[in-house]
TIZA-585134 format. One record per residue: x, y, z of N, C-alpha, C in turn. Coordinates in nm, 3 decimals, padded with zeros to 5 digits. Layout:
<rs>
<r><n_x>X</n_x><n_y>Y</n_y><n_z>Z</n_z><ca_x>X</ca_x><ca_y>Y</ca_y><ca_z>Z</ca_z><c_x>X</c_x><c_y>Y</c_y><c_z>Z</c_z></r>
...
</rs>
This chain:
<rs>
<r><n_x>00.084</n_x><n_y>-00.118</n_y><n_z>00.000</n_z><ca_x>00.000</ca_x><ca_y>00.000</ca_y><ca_z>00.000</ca_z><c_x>00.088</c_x><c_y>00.125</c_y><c_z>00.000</c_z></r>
<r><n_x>00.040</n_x><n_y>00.212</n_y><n_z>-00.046</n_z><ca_x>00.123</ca_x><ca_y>00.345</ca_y><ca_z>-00.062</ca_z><c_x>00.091</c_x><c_y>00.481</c_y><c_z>00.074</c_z></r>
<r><n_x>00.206</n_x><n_y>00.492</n_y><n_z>00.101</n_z><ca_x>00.145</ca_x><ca_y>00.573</ca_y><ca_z>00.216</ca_z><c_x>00.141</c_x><c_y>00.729</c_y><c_z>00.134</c_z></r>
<r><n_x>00.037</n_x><n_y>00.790</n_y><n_z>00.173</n_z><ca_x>00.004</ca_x><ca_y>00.895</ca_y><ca_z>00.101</ca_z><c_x>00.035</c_x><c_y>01.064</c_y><c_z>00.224</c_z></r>
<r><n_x>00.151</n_x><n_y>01.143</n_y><n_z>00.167</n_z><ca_x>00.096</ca_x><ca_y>01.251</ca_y><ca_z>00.289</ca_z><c_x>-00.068</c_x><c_y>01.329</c_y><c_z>00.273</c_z></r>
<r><n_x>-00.083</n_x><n_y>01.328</n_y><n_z>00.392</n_z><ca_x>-00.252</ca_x><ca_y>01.397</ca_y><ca_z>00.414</ca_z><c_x>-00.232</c_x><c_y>01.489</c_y><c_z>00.554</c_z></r>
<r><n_x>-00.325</n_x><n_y>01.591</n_y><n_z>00.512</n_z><ca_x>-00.376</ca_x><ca_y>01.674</ca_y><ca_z>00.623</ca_z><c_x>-00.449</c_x><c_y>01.654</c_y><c_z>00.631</c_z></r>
<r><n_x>-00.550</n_x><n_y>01.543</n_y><n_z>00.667</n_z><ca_x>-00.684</ca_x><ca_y>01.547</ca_y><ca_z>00.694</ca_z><c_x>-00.649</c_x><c_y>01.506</c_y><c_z>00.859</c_z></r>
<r><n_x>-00.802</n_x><n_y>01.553</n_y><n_z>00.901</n_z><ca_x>-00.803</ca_x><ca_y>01.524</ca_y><ca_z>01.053</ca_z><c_x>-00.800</c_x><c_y>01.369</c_y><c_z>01.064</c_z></r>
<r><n_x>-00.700</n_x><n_y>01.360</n_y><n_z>01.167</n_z><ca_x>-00.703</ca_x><ca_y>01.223</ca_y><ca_z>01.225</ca_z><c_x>-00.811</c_x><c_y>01.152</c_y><c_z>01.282</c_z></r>
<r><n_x>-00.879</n_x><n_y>01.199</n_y><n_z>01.329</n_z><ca_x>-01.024</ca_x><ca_y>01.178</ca_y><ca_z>01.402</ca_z><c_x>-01.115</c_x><c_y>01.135</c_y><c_z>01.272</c_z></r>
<r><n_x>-01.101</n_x><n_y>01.166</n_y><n_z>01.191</n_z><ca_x>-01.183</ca_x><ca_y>01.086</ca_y><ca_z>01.088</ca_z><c_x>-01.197</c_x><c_y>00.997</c_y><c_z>01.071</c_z></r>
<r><n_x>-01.367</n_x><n_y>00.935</n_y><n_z>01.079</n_z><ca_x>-01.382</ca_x><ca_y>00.815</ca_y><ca_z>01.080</ca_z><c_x>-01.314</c_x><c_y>00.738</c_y><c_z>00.945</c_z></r>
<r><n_x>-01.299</n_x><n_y>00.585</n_y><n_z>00.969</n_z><ca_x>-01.259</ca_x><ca_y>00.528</ca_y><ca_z>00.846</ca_z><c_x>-01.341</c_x><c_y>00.523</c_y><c_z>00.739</c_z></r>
<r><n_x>-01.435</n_x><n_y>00.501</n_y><n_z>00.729</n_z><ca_x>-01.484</ca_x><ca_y>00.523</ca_y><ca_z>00.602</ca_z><c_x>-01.542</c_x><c_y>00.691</c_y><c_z>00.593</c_z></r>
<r><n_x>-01.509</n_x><n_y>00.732</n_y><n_z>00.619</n_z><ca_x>-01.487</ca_x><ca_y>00.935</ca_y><ca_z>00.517</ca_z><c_x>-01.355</c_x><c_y>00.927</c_y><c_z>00.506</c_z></r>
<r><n_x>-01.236</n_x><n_y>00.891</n_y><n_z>00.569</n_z><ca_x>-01.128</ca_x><ca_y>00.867</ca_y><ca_z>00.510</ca_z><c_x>-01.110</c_x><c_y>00.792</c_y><c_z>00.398</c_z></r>
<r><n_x>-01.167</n_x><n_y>00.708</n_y><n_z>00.393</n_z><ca_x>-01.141</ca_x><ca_y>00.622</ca_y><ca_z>00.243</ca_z><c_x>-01.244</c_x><c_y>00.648</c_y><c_z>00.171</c_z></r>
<r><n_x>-01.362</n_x><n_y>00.730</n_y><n_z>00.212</n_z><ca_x>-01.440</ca_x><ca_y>00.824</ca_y><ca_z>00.086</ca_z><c_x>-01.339</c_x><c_y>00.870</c_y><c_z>00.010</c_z></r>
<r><n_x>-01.291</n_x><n_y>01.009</n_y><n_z>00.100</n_z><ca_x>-01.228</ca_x><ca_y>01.066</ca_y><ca_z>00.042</ca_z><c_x>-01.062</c_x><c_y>01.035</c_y><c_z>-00.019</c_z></r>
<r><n_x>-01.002</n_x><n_y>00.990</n_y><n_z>00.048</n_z><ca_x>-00.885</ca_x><ca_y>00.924</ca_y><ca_z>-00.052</ca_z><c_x>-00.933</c_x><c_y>00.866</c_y><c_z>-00.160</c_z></r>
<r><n_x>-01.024</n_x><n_y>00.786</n_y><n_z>-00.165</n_z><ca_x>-01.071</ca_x><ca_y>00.706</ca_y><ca_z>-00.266</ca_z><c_x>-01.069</c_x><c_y>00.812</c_y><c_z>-00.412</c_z></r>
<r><n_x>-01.173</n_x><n_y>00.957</n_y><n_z>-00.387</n_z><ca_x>-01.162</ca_x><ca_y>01.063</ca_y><ca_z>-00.467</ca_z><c_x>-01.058</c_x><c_y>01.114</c_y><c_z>-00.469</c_z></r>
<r><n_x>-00.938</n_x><n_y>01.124</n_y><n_z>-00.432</n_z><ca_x>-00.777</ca_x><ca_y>01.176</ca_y><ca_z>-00.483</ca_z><c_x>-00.831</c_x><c_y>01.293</c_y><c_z>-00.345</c_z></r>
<r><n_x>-00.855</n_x><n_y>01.311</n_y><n_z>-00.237</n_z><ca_x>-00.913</ca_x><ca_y>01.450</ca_y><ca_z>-00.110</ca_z><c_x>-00.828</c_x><c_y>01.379</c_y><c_z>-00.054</c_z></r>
<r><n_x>-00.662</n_x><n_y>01.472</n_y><n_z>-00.051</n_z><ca_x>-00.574</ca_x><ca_y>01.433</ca_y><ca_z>00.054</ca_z><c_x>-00.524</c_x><c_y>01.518</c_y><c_z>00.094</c_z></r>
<r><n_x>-00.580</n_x><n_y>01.667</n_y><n_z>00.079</n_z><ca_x>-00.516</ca_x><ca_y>01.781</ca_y><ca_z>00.118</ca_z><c_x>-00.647</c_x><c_y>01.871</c_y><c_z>00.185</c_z></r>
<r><n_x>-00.663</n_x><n_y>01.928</n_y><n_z>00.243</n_z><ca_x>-00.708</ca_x><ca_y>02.005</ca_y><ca_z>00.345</ca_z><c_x>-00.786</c_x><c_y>02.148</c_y><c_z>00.224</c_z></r>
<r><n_x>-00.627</n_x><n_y>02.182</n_y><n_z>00.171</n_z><ca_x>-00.704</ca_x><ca_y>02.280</ca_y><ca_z>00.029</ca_z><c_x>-00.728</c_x><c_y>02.286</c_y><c_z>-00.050</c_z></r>
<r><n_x>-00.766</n_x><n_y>02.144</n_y><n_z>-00.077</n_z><ca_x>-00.878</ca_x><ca_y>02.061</ca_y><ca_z>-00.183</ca_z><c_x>-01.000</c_x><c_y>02.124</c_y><c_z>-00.204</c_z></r>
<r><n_x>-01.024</n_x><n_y>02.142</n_y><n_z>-00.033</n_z><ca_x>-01.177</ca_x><ca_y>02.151</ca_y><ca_z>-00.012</ca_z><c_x>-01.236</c_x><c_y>02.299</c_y><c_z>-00.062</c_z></r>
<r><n_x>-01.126</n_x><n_y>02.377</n_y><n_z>-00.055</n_z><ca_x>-01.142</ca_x><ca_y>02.508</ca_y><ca_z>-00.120</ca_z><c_x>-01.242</c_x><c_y>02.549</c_y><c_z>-00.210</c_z></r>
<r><n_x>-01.208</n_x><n_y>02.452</n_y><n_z>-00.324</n_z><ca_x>-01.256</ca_x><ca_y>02.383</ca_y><ca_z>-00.450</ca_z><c_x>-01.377</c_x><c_y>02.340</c_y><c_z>-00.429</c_z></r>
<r><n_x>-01.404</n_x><n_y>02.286</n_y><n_z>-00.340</n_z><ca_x>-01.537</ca_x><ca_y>02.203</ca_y><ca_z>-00.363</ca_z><c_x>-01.655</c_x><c_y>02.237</c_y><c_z>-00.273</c_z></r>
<r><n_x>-01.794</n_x><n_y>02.243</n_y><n_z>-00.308</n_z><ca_x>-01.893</ca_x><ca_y>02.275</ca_y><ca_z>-00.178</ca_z><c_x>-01.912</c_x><c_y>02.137</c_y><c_z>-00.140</c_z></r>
<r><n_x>-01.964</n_x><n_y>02.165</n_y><n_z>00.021</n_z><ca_x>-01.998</ca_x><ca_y>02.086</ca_y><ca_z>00.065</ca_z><c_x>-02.107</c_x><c_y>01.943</c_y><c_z>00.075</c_z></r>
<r><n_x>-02.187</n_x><n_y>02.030</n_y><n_z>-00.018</n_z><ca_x>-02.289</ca_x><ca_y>01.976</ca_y><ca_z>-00.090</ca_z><c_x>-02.213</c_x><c_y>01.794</c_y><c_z>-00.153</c_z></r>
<r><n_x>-02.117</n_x><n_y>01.863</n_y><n_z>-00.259</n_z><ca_x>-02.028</ca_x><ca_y>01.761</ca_y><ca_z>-00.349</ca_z><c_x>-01.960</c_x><c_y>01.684</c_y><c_z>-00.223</c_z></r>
<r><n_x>-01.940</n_x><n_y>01.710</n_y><n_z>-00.112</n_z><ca_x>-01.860</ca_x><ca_y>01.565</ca_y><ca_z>-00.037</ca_z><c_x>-01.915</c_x><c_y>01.515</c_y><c_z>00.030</c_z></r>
<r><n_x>-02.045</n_x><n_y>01.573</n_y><n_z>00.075</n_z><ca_x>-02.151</ca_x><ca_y>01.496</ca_y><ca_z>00.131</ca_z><c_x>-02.220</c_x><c_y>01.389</c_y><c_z>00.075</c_z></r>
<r><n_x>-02.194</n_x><n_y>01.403</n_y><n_z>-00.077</n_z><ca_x>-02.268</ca_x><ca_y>01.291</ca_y><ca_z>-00.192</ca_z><c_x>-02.176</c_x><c_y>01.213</c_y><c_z>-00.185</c_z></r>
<r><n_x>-02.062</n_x><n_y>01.201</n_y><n_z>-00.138</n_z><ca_x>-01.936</ca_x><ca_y>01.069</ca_y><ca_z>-00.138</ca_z><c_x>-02.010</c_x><c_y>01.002</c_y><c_z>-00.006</c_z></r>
<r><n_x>-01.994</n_x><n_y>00.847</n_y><n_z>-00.059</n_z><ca_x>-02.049</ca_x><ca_y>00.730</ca_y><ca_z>00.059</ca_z><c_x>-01.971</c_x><c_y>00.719</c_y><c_z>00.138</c_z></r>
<r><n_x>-01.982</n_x><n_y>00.696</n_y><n_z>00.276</n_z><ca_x>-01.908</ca_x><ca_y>00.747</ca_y><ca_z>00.393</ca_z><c_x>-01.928</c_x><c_y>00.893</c_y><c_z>00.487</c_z></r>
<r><n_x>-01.946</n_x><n_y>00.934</n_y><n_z>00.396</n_z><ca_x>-01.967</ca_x><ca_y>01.077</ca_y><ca_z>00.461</ca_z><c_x>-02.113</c_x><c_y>01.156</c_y><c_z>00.508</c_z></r>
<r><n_x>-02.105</n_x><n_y>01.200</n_y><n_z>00.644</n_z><ca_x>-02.179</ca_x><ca_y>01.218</ca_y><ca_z>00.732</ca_z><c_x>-02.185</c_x><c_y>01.355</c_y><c_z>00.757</c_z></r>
<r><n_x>-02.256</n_x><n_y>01.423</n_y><n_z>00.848</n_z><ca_x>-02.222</ca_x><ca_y>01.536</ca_y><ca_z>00.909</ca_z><c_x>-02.123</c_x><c_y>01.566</c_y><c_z>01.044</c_z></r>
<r><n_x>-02.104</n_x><n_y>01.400</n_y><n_z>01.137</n_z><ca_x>-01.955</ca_x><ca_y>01.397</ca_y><ca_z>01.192</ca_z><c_x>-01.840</c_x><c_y>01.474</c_y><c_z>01.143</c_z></r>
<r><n_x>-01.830</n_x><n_y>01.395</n_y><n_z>01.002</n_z><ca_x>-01.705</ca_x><ca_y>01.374</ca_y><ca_z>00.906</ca_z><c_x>-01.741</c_x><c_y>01.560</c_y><c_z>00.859</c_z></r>
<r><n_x>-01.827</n_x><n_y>01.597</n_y><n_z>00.797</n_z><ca_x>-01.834</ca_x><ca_y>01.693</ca_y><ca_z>00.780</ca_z><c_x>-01.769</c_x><c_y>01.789</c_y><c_z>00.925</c_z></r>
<r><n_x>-01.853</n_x><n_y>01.842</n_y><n_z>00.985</n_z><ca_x>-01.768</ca_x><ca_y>01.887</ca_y><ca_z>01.097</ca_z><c_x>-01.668</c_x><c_y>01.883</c_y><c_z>01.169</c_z></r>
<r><n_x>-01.570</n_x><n_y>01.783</n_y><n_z>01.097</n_z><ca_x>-01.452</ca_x><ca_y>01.782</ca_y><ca_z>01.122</ca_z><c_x>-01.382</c_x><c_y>01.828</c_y><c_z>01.074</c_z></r>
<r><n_x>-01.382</n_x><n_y>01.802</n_y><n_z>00.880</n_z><ca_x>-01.305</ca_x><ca_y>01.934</ca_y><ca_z>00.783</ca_z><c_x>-01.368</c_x><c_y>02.033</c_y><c_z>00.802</c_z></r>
<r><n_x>-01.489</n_x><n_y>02.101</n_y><n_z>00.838</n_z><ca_x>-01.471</ca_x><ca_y>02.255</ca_y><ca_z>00.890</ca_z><c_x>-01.405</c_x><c_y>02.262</c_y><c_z>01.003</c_z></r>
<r><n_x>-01.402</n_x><n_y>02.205</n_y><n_z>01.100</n_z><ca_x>-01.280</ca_x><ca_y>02.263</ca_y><ca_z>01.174</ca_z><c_x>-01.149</c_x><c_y>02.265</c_y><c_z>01.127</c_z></r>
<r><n_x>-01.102</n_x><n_y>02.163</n_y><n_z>01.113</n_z><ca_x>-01.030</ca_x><ca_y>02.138</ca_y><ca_z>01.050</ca_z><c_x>-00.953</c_x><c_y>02.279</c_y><c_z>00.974</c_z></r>
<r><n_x>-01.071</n_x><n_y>02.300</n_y><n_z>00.852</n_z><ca_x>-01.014</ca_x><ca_y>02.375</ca_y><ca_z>00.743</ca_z><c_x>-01.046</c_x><c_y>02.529</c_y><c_z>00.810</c_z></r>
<r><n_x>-01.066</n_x><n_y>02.552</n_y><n_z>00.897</n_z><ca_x>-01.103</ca_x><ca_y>02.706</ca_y><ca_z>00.951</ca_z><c_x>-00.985</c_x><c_y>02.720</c_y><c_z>01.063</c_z></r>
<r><n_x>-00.927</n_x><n_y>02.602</n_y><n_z>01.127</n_z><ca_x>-00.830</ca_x><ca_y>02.628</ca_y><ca_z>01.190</ca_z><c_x>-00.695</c_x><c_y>02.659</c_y><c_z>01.108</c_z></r>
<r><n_x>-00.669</n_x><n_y>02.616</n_y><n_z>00.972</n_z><ca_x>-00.592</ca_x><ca_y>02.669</ca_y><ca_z>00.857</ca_z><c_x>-00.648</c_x><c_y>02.801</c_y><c_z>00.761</c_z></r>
<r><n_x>-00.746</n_x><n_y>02.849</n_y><n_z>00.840</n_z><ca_x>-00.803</ca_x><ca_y>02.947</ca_y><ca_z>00.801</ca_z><c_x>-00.870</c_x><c_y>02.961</c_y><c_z>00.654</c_z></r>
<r><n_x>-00.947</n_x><n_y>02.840</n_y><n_z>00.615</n_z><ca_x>-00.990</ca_x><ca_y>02.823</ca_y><ca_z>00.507</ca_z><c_x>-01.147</c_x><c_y>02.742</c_y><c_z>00.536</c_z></r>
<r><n_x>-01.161</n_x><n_y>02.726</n_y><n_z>00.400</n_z><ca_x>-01.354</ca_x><ca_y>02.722</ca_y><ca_z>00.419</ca_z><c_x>-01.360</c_x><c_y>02.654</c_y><c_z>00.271</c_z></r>
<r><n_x>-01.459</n_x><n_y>02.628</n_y><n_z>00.267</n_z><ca_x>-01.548</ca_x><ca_y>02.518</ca_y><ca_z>00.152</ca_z><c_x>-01.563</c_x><c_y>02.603</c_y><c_z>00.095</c_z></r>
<r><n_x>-01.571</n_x><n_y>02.573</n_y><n_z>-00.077</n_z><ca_x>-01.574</ca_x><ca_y>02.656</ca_y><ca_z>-00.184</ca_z><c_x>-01.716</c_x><c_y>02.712</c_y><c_z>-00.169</c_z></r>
<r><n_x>-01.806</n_x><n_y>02.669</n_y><n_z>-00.118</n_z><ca_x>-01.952</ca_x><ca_y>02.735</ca_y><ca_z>-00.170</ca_z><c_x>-01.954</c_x><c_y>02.864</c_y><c_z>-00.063</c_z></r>
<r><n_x>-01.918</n_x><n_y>02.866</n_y><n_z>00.000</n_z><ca_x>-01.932</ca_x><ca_y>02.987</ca_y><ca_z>00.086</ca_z><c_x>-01.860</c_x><c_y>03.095</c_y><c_z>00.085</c_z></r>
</rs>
């Protein structure tokens, strides 16, 4: 297996982690790019998982593209 660097929160459950790796989301300012809407439609992903890349991405002082 390939170890991949990621900033995603550690606290992420395993499957929104392998949602999102699965989609190439291994960087934090990915999400920039994308609304929230679009990663909520990836299987795995919750509003947990959600509320974790907003913290996450607001403690790097960044935010989801739709807003």
């Amino acid at each position: 297996m390939i170890n991949i660097e990621s900033d995603l929160p550690t606290e992420l459950a395993k499957p929104a982690r392998r949602a999102l790796v699965g989609e190439g989301y291994v960087h934090l300012d990915q999400f920039t790019q994308l609304s929230e809407a679009e990663i909520l439609q990836l299987h795995g992903m919750g509003p947990k998982a959600m509320e974790q890349l907003r913290r996450a991405l607001a403690a790097k002082g960044l935010t989801f593209g739709d807003k």
